[in-house]
N, C-alpha and C positions, 0 to 999 in steps of 0.2 A: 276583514273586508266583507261587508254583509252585502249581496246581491237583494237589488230593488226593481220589481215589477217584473216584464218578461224578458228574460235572457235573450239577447242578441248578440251578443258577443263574450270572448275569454278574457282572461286576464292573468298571468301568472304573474305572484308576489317573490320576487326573486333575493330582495333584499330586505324589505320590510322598511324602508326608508319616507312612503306613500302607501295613504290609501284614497279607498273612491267612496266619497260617501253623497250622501245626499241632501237637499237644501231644504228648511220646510218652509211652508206659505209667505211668512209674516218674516224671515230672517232672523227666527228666532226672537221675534216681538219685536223687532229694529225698524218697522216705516213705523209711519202716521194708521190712525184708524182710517182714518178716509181714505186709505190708500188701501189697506184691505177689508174694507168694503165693499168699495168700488172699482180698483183698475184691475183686471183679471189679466192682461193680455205681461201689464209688468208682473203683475205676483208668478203670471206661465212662465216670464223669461228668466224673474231671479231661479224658481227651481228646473230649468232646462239641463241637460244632461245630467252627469257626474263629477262632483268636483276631486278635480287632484291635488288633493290635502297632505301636507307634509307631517310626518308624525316628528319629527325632530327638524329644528331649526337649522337652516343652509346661511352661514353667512360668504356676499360679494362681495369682491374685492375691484377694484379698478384701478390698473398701473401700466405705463405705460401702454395705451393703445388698446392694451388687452385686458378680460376679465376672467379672476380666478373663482371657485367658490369648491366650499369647503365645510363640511359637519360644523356645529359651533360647541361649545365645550366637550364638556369629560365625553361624547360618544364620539368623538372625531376619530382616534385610533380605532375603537371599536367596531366603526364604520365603516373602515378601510382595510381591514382584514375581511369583513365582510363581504366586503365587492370581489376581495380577491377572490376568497373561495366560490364565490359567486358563480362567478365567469368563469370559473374552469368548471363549474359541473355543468352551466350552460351550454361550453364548446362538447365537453364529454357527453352528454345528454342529445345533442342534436339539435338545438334551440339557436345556436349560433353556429355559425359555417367556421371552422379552423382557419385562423388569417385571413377570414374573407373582410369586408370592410367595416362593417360593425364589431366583430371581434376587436382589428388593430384602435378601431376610436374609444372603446369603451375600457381597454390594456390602461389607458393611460389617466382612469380614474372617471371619478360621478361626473364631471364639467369639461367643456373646452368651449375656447373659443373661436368662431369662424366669419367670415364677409362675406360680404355680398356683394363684391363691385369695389368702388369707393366708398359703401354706406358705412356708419359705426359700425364696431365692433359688436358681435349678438353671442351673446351664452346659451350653448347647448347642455342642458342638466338631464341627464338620465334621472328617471323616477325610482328605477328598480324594479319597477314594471314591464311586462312584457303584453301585448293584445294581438287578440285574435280577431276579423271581424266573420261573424257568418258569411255564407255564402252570397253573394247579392249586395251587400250591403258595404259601406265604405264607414271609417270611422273621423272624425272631423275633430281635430284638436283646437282650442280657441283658449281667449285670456277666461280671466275669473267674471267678468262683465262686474254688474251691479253691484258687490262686495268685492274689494281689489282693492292690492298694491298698487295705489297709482303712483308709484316711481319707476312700475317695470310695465313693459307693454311685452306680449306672448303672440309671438309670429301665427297665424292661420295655417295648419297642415292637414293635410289630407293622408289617410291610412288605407291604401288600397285591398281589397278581396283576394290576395293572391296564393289563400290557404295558408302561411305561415305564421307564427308569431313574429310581433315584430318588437322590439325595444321600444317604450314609451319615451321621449324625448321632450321636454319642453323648454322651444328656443325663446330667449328674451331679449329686451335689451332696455338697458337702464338707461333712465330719463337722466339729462345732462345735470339738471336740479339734484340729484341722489347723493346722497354723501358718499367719500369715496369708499368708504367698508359699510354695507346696507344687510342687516340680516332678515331674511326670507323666513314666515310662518306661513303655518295655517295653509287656504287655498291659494292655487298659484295658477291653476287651470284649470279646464273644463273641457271633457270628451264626450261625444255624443255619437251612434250611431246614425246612417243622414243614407237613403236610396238615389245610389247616383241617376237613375235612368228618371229624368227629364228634362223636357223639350217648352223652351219661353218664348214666346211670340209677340213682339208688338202690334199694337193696333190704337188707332184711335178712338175717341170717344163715339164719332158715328158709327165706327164698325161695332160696338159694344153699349146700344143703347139703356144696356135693361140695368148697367153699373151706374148710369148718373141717375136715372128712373131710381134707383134702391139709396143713393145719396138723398135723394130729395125726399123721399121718404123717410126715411130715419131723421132727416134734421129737420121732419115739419116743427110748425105753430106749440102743439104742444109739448114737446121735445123742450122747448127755449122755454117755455111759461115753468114747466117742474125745475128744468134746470136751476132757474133763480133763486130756488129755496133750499134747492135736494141735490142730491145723487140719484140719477135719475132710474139707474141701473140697469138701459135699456138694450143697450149690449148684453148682458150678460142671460137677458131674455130672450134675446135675438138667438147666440149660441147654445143655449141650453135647450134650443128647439131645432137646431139645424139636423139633419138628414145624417144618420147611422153613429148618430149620438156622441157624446163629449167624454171626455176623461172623469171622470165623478170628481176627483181633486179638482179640476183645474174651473167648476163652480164658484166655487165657495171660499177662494182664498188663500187653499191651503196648499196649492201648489207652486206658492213663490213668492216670495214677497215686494216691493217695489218701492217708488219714492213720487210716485205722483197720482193723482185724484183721476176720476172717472172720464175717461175719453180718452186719455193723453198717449195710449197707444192703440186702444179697439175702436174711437169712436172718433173717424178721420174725415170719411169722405164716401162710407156704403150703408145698406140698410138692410132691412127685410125679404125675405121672400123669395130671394135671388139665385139662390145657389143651385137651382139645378138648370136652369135658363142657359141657352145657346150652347155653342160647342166647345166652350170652355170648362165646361163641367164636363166633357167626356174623357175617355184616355183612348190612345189609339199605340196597337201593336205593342200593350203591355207599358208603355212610357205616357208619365204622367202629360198633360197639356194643361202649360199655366200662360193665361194672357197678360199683359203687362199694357193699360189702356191708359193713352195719354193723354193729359185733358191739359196742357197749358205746355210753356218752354222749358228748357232742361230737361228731356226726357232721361229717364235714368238709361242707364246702360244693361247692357243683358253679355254676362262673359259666363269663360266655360273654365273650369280648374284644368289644367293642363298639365299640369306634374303633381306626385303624389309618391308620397314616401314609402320604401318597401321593406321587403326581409333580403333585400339585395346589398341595402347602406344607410346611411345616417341622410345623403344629400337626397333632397327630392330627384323626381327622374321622370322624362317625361310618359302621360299614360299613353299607353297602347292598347286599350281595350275596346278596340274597334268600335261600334255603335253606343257603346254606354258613355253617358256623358253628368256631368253634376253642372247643370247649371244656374246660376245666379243672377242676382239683381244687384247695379251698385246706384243705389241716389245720391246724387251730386248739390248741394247748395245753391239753389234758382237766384236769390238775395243775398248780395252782399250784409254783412250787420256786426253792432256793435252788442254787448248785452252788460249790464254792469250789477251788481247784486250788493246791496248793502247791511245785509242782514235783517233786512224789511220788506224792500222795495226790488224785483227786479224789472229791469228798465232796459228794454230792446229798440235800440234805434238803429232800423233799416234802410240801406238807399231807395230813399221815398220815389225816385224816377223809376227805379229800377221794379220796386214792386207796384207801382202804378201799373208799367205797362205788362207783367204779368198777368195781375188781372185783369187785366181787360182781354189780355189774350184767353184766361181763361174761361170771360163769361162769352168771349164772341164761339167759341168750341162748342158750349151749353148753347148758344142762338142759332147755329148751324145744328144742330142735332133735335134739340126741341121745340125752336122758336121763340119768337118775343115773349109770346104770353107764359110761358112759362118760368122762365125766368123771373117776370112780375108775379108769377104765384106761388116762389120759389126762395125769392127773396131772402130771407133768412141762411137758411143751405147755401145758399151761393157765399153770399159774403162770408160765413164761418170757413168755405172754402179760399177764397180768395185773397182772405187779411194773411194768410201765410204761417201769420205768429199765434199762438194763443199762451196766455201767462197762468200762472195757477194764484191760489190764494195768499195774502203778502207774508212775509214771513219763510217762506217754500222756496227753497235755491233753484226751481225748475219754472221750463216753460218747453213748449214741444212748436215744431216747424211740420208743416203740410204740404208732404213734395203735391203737384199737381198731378200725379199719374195715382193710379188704382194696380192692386195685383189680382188677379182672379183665378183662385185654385181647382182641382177636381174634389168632388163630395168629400171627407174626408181626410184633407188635406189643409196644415196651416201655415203658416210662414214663419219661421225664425227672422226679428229683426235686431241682425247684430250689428250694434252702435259703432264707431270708430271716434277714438277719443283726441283731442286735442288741447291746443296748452290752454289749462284752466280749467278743461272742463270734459266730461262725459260724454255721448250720448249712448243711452242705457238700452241695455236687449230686453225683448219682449216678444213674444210669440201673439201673433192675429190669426181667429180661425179667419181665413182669407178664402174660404168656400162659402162664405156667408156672410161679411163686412169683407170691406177690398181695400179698406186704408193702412197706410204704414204710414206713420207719424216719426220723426223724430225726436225722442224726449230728451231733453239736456239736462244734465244738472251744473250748475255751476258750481266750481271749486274753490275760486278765490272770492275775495272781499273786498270792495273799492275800486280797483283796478278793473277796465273791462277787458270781456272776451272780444277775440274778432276774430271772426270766419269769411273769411272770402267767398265770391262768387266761383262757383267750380271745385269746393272742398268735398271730399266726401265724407258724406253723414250717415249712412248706412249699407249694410252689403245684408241681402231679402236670402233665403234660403228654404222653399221652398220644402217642405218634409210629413209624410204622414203621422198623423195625431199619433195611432200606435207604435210612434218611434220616442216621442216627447218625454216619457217615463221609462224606457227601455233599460234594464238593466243586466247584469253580466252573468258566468258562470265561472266559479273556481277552477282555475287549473292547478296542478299538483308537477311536482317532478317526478319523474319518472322512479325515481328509487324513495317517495316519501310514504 
């Protein structure tokens, strides 16, 4: 387990079953060139945290109701004396409380399974890892995004600050489509350090004049005239000049790789110049202030994590850390739509009522804030905002959705935009310096072939995460047992 960039948090290797490693730019050469070229915001998302790579294969089981998993060949016994010893040097050591709740779930081997209500059944697979997060900081467990088993989808957990190690857990649950014995490689997850203390504010486009002002600059005249031939790369000249400077990787490519061309998650809906303008850019009493400025209907939603996993148990519990809070963005599907991919062609047909009157809600927003004439000398900008859809080049199983709202971060600050997948299809993460562009795009990949996708009005397409740049690369320190 090699520690990457600056240590924010511990990690003990308790069974050697997982490690944490890290993604490079291009996915190990797996997009399109034009995709690393061009789209920096996917290449930041494929390498965002650390992935939880499995060194030896897990295979699932599904039977009756419930799902088991298990080592898969000749390490399987091997595996399981391992755990034993494991966990008695954990309880012996002081890493695990004697019969307190994590002891008795973890006694009973790497997996179980647990509900949620009446929902399916969800597999809880210990890693053999145990984490620590620094003082201040929260650790955020999530699926593998842009490279994944899409037969398994990885619940979102929260790892609270509360000085202990805690057991690395990653709950799943397998897609109905899954065969019923499914064996588990490679990544399965992804942890990232994330600063709970901030505060997201709504506001409208008029409250927030200087984010449509920085849209319509970025998407002038010559913007569309280069686009026609090129990659225009004006994002990434945008961010390579914002205020207290970028991550050196997350320039050039090399910090993640992606699956779609220039725009489709940095270049949405902001532009130049902006990021230090109004009181969005300040922080007050130490806690970041991100604005969330809405320019059409479906305004995204602004929720707060509420339970978050301890060294108390395996079940989340709700926080009690008085003033500190983690809060989020969830964007919701404005359009209904159909999309259908034929290995050539893909082809999005949306309820044309329904985004008619969108846009009109969103140019009459822009008419209230700047006026007719602007709009007429804007022209361009508007409609790249208000078609909704943009397609990429044919051949390319991708096209990206443009919620109407903006996010607007402090100096230093960018958004995790983590996707929520659906049947068929993707939508992939991506990190926006959102201190300096204010778009979050949705990018889709389609998965199937012939068959369309269909997304309802009201589906959610993305949950905004709010996080400073110096957390994007953050990586761990070895912890050791106590008699190693």
């Amino acid at each position: 387990m090699a520690a990457a960039g600056d240590a924010r948090f511990e990690v003990l290797d308790a069974l050697g079953l997982c490690r944490l490693t890290r993604r490079t730019g291009d996915l190990d050469g797996a997009v399109p060139l034009r995709v690393a070229k061009a789209c920096v915001p996917l290449l930041e998302g494929n390498a965002f945290g650390l992935q939880i790579t499995l060194a030896r294969p897990i295979e699932v089981r599904r039977r009756l109701g419930s799902l088991r998993a298990e080592p898969a060949g000749e390490h399987r016994e091997a595996l399981a004396r391992a755990h034993r010893v494991a966990l008695t040097r954990l309880v012996s050591q002081g890493f695990l409380a004697p019969e307190g709740a994590w002891h008795r779930a973890l006694r009973g081997g790497l997996a179980w399974t647990c509900r949620k209500g009446l929902g399916p059944p969800r597999l809880r697979l210990w890693t053999g890892l145990l984490v620590r997060p620094d003082p201040g900081l929260w650790l955020r467990v999530a699926g593998a995004a842009n490279r994944r088993n899409a037969l398994i989808e990885v619940s979102e957990a929260y790892l609270a600050d509360d000085g202990a190690f805690v057991p690395l857990v990653v709950e799943l649950r397998v897609r109905d489509e899954a065969p019923q014995r499914l064996q588990l490689e490679g990544e399965i997850g992804c942890i990232a350090p994330v600063l709970p203390d901030v505060q997201i504010e709504a506001c409208s486009l008029a409250d927030a004049p200087e984010v449509g002002r920085a849209h319509a600059e970025f998407y002038d005249a010559r913007y569309f005239a280069v686009k026609k031939g090129q990659v225009t790369r004006k994002y990434r000249r945008l961010v390579a000049g914002t205020a207290g400077g970028r991550n050196a990787s997350a320039g050039e490519g090399s910090a993640g790789g992606g699956s779609t061309g220039e725009g489709s998650a940095g270049e949405g809906s902001a532009g130049e110049g902006s990021a230090g303008e109004g009181s969005a850019g300040e922080e007050s009493a130490g806690r970041a202030r991100v604005r969330l400025v809405v320019a059409g209907p479906a305004a995204p939603e602004i929720t707060e994590v509420t339970e978050v996993t301890t060294a108390a148990g395996p079940d989340p519990v709700p926080w009690r850390g008085g003033a500190r809070r983690l809060a989020s963005i969830v964007v919701r599907n404005a359009v209904p739509f159909r999309a259908t991919f034929d290995g050539h062609t893909l082809a999005v047909a949306p309820d044309a009522l329904r985004l008619a009157d969108g846009a009109a809600a969103v140019e009459r927003a822009f008419a209230r804030t700047f006026g007719d004439a602007f709009l007429a000398a804007n022209r361009g900008a508007l409609w790249y905002l208000t078609k909704y859809f943009t397609p990429h080049p044919p051949g390319e199983p991708h096209f990206f959705v443009k919620p109407w709202a903006f996010t607007r971060t402090p100096p230093g600050w960018s958004s995790l935009l983590d996707g929520v997948h659906g049947d068929g299809y993707d939508v992939m993460r991506g990190v926006v310096a959102t201190d300096a562009f204010f778009a979050t795009p949705a990018v889709f990949h389609v998965r199937q072939l012939g068959a369309p996708i269909e997304v309802p009005e009201g589906a959610e397409l993305l949950r905004i995460v709010p996080i400073p740049r110096d957390l994007l690369r953050a990586g761990f320190r070895e912890a050791r047992f106590l008699d190693a």
